[in-house]
N, C-alpha and C positions, 0 to 999 in steps of 0.2 A: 826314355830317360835322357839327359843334358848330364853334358857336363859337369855340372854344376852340383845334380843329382848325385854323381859319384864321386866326388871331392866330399860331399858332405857325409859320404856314406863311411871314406875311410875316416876323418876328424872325428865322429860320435864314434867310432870302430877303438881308435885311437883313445879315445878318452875313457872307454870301457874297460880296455887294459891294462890302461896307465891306474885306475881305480882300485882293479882286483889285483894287480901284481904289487901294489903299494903296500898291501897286507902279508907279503914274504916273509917278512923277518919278523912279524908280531902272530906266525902260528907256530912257536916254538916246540909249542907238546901237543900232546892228543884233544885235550882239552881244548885250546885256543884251537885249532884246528877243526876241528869235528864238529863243538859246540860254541865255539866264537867267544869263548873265557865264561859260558854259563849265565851269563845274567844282560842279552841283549833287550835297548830299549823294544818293550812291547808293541809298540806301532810298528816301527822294521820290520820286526817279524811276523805282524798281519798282512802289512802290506808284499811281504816278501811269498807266505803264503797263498794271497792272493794269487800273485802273479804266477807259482810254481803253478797251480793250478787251472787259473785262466789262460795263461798264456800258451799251453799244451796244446789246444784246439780253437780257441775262440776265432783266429784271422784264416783257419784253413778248415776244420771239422763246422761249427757249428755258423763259422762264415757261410759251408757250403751248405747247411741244414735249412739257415734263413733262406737265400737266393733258392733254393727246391717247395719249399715249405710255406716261409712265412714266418707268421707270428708266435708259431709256435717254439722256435728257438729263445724267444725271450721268455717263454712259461719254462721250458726243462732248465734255465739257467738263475732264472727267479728261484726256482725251488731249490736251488743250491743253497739259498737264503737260510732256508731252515734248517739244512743240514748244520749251516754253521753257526747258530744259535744255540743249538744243544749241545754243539757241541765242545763251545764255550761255557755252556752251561755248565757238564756233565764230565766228559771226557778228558778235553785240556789238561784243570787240573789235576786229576788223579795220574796222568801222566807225569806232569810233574812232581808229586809228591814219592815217583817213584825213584825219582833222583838220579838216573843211569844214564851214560852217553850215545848207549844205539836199545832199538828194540828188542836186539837181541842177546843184547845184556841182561836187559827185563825178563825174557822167555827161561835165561838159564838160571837167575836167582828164584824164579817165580814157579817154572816147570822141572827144571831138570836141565845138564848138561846135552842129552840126550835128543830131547824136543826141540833147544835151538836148534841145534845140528841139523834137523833134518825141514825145521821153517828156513833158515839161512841158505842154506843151497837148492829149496823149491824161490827164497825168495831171490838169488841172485840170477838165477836161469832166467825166470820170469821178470827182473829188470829189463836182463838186456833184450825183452822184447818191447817194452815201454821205452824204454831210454830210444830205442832205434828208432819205434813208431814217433815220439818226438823230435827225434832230432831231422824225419822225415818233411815235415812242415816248412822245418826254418829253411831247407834249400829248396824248398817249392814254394816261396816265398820270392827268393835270389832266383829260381829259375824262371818265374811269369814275369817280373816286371824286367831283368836285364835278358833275357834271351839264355843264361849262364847255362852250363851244362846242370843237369839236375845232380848226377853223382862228383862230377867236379867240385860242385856246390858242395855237396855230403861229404867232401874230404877235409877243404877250405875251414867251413863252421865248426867244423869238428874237431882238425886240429885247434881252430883257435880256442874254445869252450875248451876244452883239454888242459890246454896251457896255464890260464889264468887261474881255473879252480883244482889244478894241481898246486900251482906255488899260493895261490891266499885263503883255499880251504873256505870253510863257512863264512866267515866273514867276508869275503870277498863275492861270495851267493848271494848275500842278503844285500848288501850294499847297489851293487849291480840288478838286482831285483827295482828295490827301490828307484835307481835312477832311469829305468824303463817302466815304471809306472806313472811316474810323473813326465816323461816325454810323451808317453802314447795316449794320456788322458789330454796335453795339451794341444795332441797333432786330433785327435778325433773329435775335440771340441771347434776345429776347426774345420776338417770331415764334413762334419754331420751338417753345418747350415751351409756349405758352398754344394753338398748334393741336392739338399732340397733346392735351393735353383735351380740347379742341372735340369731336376724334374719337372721344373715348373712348378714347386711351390707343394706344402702335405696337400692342402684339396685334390691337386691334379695326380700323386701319387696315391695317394688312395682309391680313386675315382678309375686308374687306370691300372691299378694292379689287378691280378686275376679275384675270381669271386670268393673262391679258398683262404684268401692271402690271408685273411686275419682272424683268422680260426684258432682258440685255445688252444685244442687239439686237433692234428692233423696229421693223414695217412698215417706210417704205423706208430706216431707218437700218441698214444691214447693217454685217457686218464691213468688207465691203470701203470701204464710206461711212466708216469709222471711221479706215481707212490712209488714206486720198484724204485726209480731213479732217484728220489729223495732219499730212500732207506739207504742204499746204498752207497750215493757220496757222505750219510750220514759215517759209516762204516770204512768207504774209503779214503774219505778225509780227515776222519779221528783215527783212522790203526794205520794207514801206510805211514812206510816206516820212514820213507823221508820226509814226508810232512809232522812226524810226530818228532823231528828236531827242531820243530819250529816252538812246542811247546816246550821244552826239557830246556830249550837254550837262553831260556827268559828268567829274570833274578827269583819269580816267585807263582805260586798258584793262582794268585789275584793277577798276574801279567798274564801268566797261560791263558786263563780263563777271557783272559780283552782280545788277546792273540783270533782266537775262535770267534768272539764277536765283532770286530773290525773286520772278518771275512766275510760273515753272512751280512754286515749293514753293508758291504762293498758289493754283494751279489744281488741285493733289495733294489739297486740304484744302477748300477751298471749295463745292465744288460739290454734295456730302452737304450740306451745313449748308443752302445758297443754295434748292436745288430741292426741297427737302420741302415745305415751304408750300404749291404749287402741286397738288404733288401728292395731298396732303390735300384742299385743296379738291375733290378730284376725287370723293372718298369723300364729302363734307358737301353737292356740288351739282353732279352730273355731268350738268347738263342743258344746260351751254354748246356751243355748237358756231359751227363757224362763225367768221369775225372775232372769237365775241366769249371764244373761251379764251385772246384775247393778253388780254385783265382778269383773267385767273387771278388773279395773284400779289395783287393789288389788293385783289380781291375778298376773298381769305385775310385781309388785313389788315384790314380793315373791318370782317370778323368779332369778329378777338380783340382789337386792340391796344386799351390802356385811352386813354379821353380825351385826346386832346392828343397823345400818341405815335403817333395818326396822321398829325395832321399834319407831324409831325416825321422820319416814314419818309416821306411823299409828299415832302416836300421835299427828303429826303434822295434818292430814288429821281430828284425831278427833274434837280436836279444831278447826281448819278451821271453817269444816263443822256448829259445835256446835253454832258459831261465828252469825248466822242468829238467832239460838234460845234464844240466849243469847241478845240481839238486841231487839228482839220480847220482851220479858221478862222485858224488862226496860223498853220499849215505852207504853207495856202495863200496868206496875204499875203507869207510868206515868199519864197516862190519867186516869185510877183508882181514883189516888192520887188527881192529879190537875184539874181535870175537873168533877171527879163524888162525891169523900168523901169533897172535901175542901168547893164548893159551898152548898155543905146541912150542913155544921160545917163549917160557918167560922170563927168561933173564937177560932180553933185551932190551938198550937203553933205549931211553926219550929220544934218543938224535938217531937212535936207527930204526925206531919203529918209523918217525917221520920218513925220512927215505922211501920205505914200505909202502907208507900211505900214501907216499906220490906218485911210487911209479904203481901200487894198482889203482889208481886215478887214469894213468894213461893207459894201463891195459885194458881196463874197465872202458876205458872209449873209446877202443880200437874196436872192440866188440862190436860194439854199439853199432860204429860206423857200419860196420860189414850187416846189422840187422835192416840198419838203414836202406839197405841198397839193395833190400829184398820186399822193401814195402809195397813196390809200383804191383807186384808179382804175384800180391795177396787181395786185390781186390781196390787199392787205395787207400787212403787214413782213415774215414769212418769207416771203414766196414772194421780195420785191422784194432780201431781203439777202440771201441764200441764190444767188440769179439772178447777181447782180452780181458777187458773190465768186466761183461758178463759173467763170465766162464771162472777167473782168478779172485774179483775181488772179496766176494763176501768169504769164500773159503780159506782165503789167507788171514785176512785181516779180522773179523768176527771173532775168534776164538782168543787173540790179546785185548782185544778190548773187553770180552765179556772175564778176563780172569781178573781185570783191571777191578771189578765188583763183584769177585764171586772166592768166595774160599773154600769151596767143597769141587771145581774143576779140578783135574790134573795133569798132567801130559797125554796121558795117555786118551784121554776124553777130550779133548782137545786135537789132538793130532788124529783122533777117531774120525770126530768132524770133519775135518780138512779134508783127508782121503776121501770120504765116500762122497762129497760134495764136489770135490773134483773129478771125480770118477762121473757119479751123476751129469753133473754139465757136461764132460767131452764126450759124453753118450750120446747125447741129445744133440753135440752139434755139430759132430763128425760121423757115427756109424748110424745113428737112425735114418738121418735123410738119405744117406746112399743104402743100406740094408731095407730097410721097413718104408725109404719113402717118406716116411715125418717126420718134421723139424718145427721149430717152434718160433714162433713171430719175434722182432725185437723186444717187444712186454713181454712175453713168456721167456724168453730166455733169461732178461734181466731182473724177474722176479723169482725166477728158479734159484740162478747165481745169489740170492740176497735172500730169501726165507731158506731153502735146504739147510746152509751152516747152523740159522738161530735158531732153526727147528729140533736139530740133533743137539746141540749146544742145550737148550732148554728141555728136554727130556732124560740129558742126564743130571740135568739138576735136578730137577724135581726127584729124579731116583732115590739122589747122593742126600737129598733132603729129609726122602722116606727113610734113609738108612743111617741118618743122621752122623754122616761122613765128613770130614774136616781133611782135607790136602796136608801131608806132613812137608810139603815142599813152600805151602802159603802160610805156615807157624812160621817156618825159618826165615822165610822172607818178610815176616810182620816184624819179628823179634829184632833183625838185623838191619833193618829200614835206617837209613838216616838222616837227620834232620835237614831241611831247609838252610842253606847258609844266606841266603839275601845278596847283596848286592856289595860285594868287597872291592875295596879298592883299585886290585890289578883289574878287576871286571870293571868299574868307572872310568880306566885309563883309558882301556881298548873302545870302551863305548864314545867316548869323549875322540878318540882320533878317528874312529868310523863316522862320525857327523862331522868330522871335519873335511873327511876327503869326499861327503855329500854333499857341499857347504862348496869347495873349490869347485867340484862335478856339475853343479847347479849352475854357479855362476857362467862356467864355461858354455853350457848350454844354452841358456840364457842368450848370452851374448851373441850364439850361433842362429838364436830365433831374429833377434833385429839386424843382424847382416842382411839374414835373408832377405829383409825388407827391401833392400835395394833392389831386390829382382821382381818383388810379387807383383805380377798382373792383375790377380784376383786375391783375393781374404789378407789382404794387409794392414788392417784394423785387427782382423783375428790376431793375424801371426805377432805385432806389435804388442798388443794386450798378452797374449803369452808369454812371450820373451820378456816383460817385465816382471810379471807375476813370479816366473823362473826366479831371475837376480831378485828380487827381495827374500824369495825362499831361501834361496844360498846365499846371501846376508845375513840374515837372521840365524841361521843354521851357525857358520864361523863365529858370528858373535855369542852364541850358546855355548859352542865347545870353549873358546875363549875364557868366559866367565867361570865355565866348572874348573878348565886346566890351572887357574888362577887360586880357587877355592881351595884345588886338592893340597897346590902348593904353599898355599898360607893354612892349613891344616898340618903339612908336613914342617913347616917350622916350628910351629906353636909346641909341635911334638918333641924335636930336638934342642 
């Protein structure tokens, strides 16, 4: 990396915090803070979605998947597609229509005091195994292209992530979300055609990748790893609990429901564009192996990108990635906040629960960090994300989603599930293969983890059916439901000043792509053609909030 590289790195660095800190003083209560005033525009929060999700593992997990694999990294991320169809279809809204600020608001109006209790502290243990495994990526990002120390790195990203999604809370998630979805789609659309020259061109890449390479399915990703795997983003993309802030934070059911669509039409299309890079490198230096093909994507970039536009994809790649931990970190002060401190004090004020929420923001990533710096220890990121998600996700998450459409569940049938399905998988992938010797392939583990839950889940329904049993806990929670408020005014302010610091974010960026032109050697038609497309998006964007800011104010005279 130049110079040049890391001036651009701290400027996008700079602009990301000046973004999320700008949101300080507009998270006043729990609400603006946790759900961003309730009624964010519905594309933001697809796109924001997306990102908490894609950006987890795409440049370092299923980066190293492609360069090992092939083509089959773009079928398990396709099939993300469907998960998120249904689950726009299906699930979105009835999260929404349950009206609450965390999932575990939902558990105690829905199950019992009792049952949050005991989902909320298996689910804050098992964050700060994800938040760590996440936040492990972003500095092995910082660590292959600048030499950085890898845990140096892990302290650096961490405090910064910390900071800005302590003081601007969800809003400041989602916006930052956003302005790295839009850098890093216009840094790989420039990526993806300066590789194929690298390569000599797709004929010559295809022609020279191995025989394997374009295989649907390949080594242990089978068909069946491909069902297991749709069921269970199906399940872990509709019930984890910090993706289901993305639904709850939107004006309405019909927003939820686009929320969940905008994610699977962005995993229909992405994943071709996202995973050739790695893939190529595989053809220009198939000598990696080992920990070090999560540098794949890295590595591609280093190659081709001209001057300056690297820095600008690491930066972008940082945040991306960061984008899940950051995510995790809010959902988790959340529930801290609103479901564990608020209930044992509640006679504390709006101004001190905030406090609250921020500094367990910072202890929640202090956590983290220290999970972080045990990831190398474990095997790597795909073994430790991979592990996790088999083992946790259909057990945790299955049993809210299935009470989401069920009034004959209880807590206790619910939390039934959870235990034995937990119990089940660390069987299978801790004591059987040291005790008895047998362990189960990556498809069997990941469809153990994802039928077990809905297996027990739906045999005690069918019971509570035969016995034609009704939950005393989902009467009380139907009765006391309330209604949908849509989209009020404080919530159009907040939305109106978040597209505006999109709207400055943009043009900034923008602006930063045609600088770089002065330097480009190679793709400066690309980088040109971006850096405008950028500045009309953040024109158009200022001139939006503008017109509504204008609208709300000749509304509020007409009134007085």
């Amino acid at each position: 990396m130049q110079q040049l590289d890391f001036l651009t790195i701290i400027i996008f660095t700079l602009i990301i915090l000046i973004a999320g800190l700008s949101f300080g003083r507009r998270g006043g209560d729990m609400k603006s803070f946790f759900a961003a005033g309730g009624a964010v525009p519905w594309p933001i929060n697809g796109l924001s979605l997306f990102m908490s999700f894609f950006s987890a593992g795409t440049f370092v997990v299923w980066g190293s998947i492609a360069y090992e694999w092939g083509w089959v990294a773009i079928t398990i991320q396709m099939a993300m597609c469907i998960s998120g169809f249904l689950i726009g279809a299906f699930i979105a809204p009835r999260w929404k229509r349950t009206s609450v600020l965390t999932v575990a608001e939902y558990l105690t109006k829905r199950f019992g005091k009792h049952t949050q209790q005991y989902y909320t502290y298996i689910f804050l243990f098992l964050s700060l195994g994800y938040t760590g495994a996440f936040l492990y990526p972003v500095a092995k990002i910082l660590n292959v292209v600048t030499g950085f120390d890898i845990y140096y790195a892990i302290l650096l990203l961490g405090g910064i992530i910390m900071v800005y999604t302590a003081v601007g809370g969800l809003w400041a998630v989602v916006v930052t979300d956003v302005l790295q979805f839009v850098i890093l789609t216009a840094a790989v659309l420039i990526v993806l055609p300066l590789s194929l020259d690298k390569v000599g061109g797709m004929d010559n890449f295809i022609r020279e990748a191995p025989d394997t390479f374009f295989r649907i399915f390949n080594g242990e990703y089978t068909l069946v790893f491909i069902i297991a795997f749709t069921v269970y983003n199906l399940v872990f993309i509709g019930g984890n609990w910090a993706y289901v802030q993305r639904y709850t934070s939107v004006a309405d059911t019909k927003a939820a429901g686009k929320v969940g669509c905008l994610f699977g039409s962005l995993y229909l299309i992405s994943p071709l564009i996202w995973m050739l890079p790695p893939m190529i490198y595989r053809v220009i230096n198939p000598s990696l192996s080992g920990l070090d093909t999560e540098g794949a994507y890295l590595r591609m970039c280093m190659e081709v990108l001209p001057l300056g536009m690297l820095g600008l994809m690491l930066g972008g790649m940082i945040f991306a990635t960061a984008s899940s931990v950051n995510t995790s970190l809010n959902l988790a002060a959340a529930v801290l906040t609103n479901d564990v401190y608020k209930p044992l004090f509640p006679q504390a004020s709006s101004k001190h629960l905030m406090k609250v929420a921020r500094l367990a923001t910072l202890l929640f990533g202090l956590g983290t960090i220290g999970v972080a710096f045990m990831v190398p220890l474990a095997g790597g990121i795909v073994e430790v994300v991979l592990s996790i998600s088999a083992v946790t996700g259909g057990a945790l998450y299955a049993p809210a989603i299935w009470g989401l459409f069920s009034k004959r569940q209880t807590g206790a049938s619910i939390l039934g599930a959870t235990t034995v399905s937990l119990i089940v998988n660390l069987f299978f992938k801790f004591i059987s293969p040291r005790v008895f010797g047998y362990s189960l392939d990556r498809s069997g583990e990941m469809l153990l983890g994802v039928l077990m839950p809905l297996l027990l889940l739906g045999g005690y329904e069918a019971y509570a059916y035969h016995k034609n049993r009704i939950s005393h806990h989902y009467l009380e929670f139907a009765v006391h439901r309330p209604e949908e408020k849509g989209n009020t005014e404080e919530s159009q302010i907040q939305n109106i000043y978040g597209i505006k610091v999109l709207g400055w974010a943009f043009l900034s960026i923008g602006a930063m792509f045609l600088v770089l032109c002065l330097w480009a050697e190679r793709g400066l038609v690309y980088t040109a053609v971006m850096g405008i497309l950028i500045l009309i998006l953040g024109t158009v964007s200022i001139g939006y909030a503008a017109r509504e800011e204008n609208s709300i104010k000749k509304r509020a005279k007409q009134i007085y």
